[in-house]
ZAVO-340115 format. One line per field, with one value per residue (C-alpha): residue in one letter; residue number from 1; x, y, z. Coordinates in steps of 0.05 Angstrom, whole numbers, plus 5000, padded with zeros to 4 digits. Each point is the difference from the previous one (the first is absolute). Layout:
res	[A, ...] $
n	[NUM, ...] $
x	[X, ...] $
y	[Y, ...] $
z	[Z, ...] $
END
This chain:
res	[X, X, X, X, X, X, X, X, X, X, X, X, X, X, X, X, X, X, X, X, X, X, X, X, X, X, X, X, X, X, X, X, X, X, X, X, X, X, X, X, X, X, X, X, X, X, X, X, X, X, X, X, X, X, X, X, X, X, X, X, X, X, X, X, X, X, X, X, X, X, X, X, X, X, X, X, X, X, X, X, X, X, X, X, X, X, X, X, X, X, X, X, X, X, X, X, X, X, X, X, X, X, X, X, X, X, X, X, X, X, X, X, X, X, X, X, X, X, X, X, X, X, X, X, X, X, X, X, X, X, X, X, X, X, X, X, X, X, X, X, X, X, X, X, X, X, X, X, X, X, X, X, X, X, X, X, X, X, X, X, X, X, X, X, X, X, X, X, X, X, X, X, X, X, X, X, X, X, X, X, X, X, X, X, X, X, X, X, X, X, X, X, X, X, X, X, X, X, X, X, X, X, X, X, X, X, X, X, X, X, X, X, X, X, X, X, X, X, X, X, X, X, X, X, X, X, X, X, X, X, X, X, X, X, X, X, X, X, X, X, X, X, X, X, X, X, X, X, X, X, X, X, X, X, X, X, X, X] $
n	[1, 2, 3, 4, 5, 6, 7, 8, 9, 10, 11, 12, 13, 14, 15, 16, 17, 18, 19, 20, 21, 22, 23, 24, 25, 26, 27, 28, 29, 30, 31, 32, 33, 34, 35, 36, 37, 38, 39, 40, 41, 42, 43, 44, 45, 46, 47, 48, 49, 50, 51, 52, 53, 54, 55, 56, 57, 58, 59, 60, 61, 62, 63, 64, 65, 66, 67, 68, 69, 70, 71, 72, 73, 74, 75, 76, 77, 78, 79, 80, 81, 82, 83, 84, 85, 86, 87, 88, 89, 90, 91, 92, 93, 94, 95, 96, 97, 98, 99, 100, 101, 102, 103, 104, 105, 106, 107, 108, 109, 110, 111, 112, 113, 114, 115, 116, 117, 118, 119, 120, 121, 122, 123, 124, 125, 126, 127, 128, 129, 130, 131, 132, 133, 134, 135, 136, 137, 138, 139, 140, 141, 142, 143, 144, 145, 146, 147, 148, 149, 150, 151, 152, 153, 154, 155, 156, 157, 158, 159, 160, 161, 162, 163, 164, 165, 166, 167, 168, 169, 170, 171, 172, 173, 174, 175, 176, 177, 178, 179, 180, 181, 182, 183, 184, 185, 186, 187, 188, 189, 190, 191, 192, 193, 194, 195, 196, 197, 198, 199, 200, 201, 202, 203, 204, 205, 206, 207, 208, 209, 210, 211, 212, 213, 214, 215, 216, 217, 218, 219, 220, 221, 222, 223, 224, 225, 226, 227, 228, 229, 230, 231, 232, 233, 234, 235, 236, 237, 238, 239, 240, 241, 242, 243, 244, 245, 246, 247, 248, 249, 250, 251, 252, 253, 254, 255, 256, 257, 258] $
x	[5616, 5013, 4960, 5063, 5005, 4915, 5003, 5061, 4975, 4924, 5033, 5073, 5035, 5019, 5078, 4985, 5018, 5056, 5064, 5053, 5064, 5068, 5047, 5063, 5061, 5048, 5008, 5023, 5049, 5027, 5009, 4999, 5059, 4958, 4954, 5007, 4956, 4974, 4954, 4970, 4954, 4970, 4941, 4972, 4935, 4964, 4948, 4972, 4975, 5068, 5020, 5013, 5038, 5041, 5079, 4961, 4999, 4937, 4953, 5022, 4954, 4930, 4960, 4982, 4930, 5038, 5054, 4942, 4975, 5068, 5047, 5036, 4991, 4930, 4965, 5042, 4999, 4930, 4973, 5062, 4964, 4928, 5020, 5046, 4995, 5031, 5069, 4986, 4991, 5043, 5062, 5054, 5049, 4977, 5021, 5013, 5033, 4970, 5055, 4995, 5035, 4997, 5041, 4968, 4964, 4925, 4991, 5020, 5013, 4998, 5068, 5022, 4930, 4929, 4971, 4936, 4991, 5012, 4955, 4944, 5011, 4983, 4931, 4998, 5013, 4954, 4945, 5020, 5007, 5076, 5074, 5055, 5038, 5043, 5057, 5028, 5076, 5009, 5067, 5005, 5050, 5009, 5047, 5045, 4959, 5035, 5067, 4973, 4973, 5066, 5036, 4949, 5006, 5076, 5016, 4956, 5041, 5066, 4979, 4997, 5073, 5015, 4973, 5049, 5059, 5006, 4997, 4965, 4973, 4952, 5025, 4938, 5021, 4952, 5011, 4957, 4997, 4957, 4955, 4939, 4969, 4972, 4958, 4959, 5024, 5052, 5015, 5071, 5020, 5057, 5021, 5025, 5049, 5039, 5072, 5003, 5067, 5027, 5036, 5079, 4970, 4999, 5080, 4980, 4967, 5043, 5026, 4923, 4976, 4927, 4995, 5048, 4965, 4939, 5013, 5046, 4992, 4948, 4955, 4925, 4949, 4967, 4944, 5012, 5077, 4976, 4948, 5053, 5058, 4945, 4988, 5075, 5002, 4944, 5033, 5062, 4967, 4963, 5070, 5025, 4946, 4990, 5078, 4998, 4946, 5035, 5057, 5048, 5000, 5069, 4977, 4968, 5081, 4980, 4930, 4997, 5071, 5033] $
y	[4530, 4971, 5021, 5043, 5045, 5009, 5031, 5032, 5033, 5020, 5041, 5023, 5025, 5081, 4983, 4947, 5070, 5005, 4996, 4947, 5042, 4970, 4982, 5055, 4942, 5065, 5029, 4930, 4986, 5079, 5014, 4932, 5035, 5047, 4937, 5012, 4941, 4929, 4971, 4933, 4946, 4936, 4998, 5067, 5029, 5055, 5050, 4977, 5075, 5018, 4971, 5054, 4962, 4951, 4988, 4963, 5046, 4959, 5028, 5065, 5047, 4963, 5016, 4941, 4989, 4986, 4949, 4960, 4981, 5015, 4973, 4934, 4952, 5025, 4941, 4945, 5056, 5008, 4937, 4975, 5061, 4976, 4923, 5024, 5076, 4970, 5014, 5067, 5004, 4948, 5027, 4954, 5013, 5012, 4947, 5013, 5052, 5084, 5059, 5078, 5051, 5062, 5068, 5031, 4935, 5023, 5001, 4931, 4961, 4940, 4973, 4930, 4960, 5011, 5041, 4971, 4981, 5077, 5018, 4945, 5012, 5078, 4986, 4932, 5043, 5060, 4946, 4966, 5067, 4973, 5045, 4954, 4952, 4955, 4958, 5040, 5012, 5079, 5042, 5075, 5037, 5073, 5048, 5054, 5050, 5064, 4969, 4984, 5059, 5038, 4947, 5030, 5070, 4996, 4955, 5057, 5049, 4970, 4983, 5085, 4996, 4944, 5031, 5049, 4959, 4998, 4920, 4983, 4926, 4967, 4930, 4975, 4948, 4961, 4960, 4932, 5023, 4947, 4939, 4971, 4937, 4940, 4954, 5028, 5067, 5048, 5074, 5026, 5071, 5045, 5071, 5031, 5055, 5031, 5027, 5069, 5011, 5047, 4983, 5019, 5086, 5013, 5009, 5063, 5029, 4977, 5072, 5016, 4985, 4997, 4955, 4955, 4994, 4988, 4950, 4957, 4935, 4979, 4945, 5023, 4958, 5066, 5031, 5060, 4996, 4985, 5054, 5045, 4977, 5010, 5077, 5010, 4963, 5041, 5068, 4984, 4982, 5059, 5045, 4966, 5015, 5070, 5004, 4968, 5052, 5051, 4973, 5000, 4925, 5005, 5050, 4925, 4982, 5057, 4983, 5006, 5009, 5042] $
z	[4766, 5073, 5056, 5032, 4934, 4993, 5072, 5000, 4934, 5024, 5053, 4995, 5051, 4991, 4998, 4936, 4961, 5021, 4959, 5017, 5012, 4975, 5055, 4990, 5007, 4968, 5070, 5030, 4936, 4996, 5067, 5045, 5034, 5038, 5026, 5086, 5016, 4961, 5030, 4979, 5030, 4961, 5051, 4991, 4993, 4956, 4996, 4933, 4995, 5001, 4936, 4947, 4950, 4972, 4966, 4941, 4941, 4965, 5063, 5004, 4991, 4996, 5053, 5051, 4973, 4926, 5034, 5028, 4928, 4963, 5046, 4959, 5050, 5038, 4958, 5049, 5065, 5007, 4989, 5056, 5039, 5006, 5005, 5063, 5029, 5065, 4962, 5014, 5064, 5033, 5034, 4975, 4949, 4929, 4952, 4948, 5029, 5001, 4992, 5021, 4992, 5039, 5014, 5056, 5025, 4990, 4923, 4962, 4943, 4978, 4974, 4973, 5015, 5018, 4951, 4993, 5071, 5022, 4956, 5015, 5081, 5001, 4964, 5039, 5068, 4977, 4995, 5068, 5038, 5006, 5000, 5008, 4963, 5033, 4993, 4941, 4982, 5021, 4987, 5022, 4973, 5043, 4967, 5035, 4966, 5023, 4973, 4936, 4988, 5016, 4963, 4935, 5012, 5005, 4947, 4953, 5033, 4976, 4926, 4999, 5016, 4961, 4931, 5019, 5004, 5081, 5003, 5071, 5017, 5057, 5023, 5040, 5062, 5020, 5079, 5016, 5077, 5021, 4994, 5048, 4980, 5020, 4959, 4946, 5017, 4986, 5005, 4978, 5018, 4957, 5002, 4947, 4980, 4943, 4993, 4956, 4967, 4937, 4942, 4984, 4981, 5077, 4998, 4957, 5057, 5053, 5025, 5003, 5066, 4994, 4945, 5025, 5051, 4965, 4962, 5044, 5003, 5061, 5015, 5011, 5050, 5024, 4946, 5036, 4978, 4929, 4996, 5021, 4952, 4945, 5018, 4995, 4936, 4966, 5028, 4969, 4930, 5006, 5011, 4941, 4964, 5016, 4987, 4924, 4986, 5006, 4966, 5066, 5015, 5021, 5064, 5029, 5029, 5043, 5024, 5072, 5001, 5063] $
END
């Protein structure tokens, strides 16, 4: 066993526990259109500490302690580590290259490369009294998380109407507003909307004001808009519901009728 793993193992550091989180790539690939700001440098740097996980399904859920001796290539990374720990601590690009991913830009993950490196610098730095990592390929990806989470609650809202035959749909628009970079750096900036619009039923109701004007065709770049067009939504299903219970369905061509 080298010399690196006989220390590390007489005294392991508290975190070695813990569990190596998988890196959630869904929210990126489902709802990329909601992404207000990528940013991405080749020549950043890390808190090692801050590592919680990685995009590579084989190291997903050992703990750190069990990647150091299960990890497939620690038998050429540690032996590269004790012949030349300066690689660690030198400031100049990582080659081959390191990837991280991150959503809010304090917890990360590893992505293409640098599995066993990650892993080897945070007992490496706990051992050194050491923090960052530099020269590392970093890309933070900060969602419009209010609009997302209208864009959830109101496309749950319209599958209601939809099992019901009132065909409603959610175009999402996505705008590239913006781009600052020079080089090894870039951050591009988007905003993001949707357009709301109802399906060939809302001639039925056309001589009913209030849900014509419910579900009129709008776009929606304000939660506050959304959040609202949802409460009128749910009010209406809930008339129509009420309505088919009692066998009157027909009395909803009146609702809120003058």
């Amino acid at each position: 066993m080298s010399d690196f793993l006989t220390r590390t193992d007489a005294n392991p550091p508290l975190w070695a526990k813990d569990i190596i989180d998988e890196w959630n790539d869904q929210k990126l690939r489902l709802y990329g259109d909601f992404l207000r700001r990528h940013y991405w440098t080749d020549q950043g740097s890390i808190n090692v500490f801050c590592i919680k996980g990685t995009e590579h399904p084989d190291y997903q859920g050992l703990t750190w302690h069990e990647f150091l001796h299960r990890g497939k290539r620690m038998d050429r990374n540690i032996p590269m580590l004790e012949r030349n720990p300066g690689y660690y601590l030198e400031t100049e690009r990582k080659k081959p290259s390191m990837y991280f991913n991150s959503y809010d830009g304090i917890d990360w993950y590893i992505g293409a490369d640098g599995n066993h490196r990650s892993g080897l610098a945070r007992f490496l730095f706990h051992e050194r009294e050491m923090v960052y990592l530099h020269g590392v390929h970093l890309s933070h990806y900060e969602f419009d998380e209010p609009l997302l989470a209208l864009y959830l609650a109101l496309r749950e809202e319209l599958s209601q109407h939809i099992a019901q035959g009132f065909y409603m749909d959610l175009e999402v628009r996505r705008i590239h507003r913006g781009r600052q970079d020079t080089a090894g750096w870039k951050s591009d900036n988007y905003s993001t909307s949707f357009y709301f619009s109802s399906g060939s039923w809302r001639r039925e109701y056309q001589d009913n004001p209030a849900v014509s004007l419910i579900t009129a065709a709008r776009a929606i770049t304000d939660p506050a808009d959304g959040w609202r067009l949802i409460h009128e939504l749910r009010t209406w299903r809930d008339q129509r519901a009420a309505a088919n219970r009692t066998g009157f369905f027909h009395r909803l061509t009146g609702w809120w009728r003058q």
